[in-house]
C-alpha positions as CSV (number, residue, x, y, z in Angstrom):
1,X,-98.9,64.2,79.3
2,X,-101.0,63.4,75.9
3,X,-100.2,60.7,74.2
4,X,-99.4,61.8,70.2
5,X,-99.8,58.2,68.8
6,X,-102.9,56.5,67.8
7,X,-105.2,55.2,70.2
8,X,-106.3,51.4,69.2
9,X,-109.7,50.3,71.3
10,X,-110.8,46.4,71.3
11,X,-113.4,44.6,72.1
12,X,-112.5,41.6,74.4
13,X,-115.0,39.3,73.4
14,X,-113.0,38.7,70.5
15,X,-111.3,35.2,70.4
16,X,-109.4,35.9,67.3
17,X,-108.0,39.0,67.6
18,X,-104.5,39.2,67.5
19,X,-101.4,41.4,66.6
20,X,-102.0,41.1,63.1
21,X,-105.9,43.1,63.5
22,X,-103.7,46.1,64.9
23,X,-101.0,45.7,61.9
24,X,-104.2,46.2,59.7
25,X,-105.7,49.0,61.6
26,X,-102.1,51.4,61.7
27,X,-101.3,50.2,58.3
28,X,-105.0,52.1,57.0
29,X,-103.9,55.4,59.6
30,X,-100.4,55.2,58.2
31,X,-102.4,54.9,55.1
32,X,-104.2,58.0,55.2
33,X,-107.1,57.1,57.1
34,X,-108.3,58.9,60.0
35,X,-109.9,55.8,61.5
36,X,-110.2,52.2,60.9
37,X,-113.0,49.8,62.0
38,X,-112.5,46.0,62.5
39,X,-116.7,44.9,62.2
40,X,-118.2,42.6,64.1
41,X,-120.0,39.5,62.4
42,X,-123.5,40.4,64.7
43,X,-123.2,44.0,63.8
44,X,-121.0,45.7,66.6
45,X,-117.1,46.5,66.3
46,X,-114.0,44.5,68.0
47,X,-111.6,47.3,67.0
48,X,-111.3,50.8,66.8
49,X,-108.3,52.9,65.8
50,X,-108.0,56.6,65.3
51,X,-105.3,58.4,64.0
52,X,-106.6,61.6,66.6
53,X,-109.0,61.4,69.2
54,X,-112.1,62.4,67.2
55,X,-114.8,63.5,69.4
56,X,-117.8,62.1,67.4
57,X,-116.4,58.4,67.3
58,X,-114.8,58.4,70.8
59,X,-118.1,60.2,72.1
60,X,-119.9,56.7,70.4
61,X,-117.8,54.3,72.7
62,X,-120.0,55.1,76.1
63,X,-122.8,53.9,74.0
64,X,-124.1,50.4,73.9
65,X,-122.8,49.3,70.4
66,X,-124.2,45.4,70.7
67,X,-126.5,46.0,68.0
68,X,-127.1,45.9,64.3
69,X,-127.0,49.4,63.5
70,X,-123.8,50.0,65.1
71,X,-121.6,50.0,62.0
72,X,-123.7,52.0,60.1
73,X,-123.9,54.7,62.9
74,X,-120.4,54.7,63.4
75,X,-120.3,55.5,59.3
76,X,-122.7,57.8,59.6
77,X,-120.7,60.0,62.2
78,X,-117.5,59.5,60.5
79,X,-118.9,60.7,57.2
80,X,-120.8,63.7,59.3
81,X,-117.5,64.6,60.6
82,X,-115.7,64.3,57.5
83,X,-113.4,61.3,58.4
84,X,-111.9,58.5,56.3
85,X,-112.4,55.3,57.4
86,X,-111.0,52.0,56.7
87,X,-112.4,48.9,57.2
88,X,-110.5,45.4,58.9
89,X,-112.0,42.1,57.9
90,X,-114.6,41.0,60.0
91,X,-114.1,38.7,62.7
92,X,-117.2,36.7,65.3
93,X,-117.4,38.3,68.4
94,X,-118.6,36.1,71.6
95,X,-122.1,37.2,72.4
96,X,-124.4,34.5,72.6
97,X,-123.9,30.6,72.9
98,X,-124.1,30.0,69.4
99,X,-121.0,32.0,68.7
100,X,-119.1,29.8,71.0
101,X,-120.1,27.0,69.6
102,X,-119.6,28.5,65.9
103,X,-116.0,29.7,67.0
104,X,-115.1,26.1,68.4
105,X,-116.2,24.5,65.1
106,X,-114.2,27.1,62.8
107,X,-111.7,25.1,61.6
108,X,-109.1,28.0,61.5
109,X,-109.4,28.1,65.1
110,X,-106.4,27.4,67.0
111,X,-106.5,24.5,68.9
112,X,-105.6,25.9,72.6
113,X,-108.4,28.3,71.9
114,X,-111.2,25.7,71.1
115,X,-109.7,24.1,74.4
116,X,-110.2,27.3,76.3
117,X,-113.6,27.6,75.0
118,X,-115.0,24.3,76.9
């Protein structure tokens, strides 16, 4: 059986992310939008949600999207395909040491999280 609803993707290196990133994300397809994008702070993506499987951006997902280009492909092949797109605030992603140690300092971070984080 398909599933009808929209399909939400995260990324899990994404300390923050929470319920409130997918209240954002269906609130832009309930919206109108046929995706929304939560963006990375390095350049990448820690959320995806479409509204319909769309070939082009689900087709983008086996790529490696660790780099800095990656938002502005993934707006390039929405617009190509004619999609609206929202856009979540953007949130760190855990890549490299320094993000850890960025995260830990963040004084928005919650504390069991900075104690998970070493």
């Amino acid at each position: 059986m398909r599933h009808a609803g929209p399909l939400l993707i995260a990324a899990a290196d994404t300390p923050k992310l929470g319920a409130e990133h997918a209240a954002m994300a269906l609130g832009d397809l309930a919206d109108g939008a046929d995706a929304a994008v939560g963006p990375g702070m390095e350049g990448s993506w820690y959320l995806i949600a479409l509204a319909a499987p769309h070939r082009a951006l689900l087709d983008l997902l086996g790529e490696d999207l660790s780099g800095m280009d990656t938002m502005g492909r993934v707006f390039a092949l929405a617009h190509e395909a004619g999609l609206e797109v929202g856009m979540l605030r953007m949130e760190r992603t855990l890549r490299t040491p320094l993000d850890v140690r960025a995260v830990k300092a963040d004084p928005l971070t919650p504390e069991f999280l900075r104690r998970a984080l070493g």
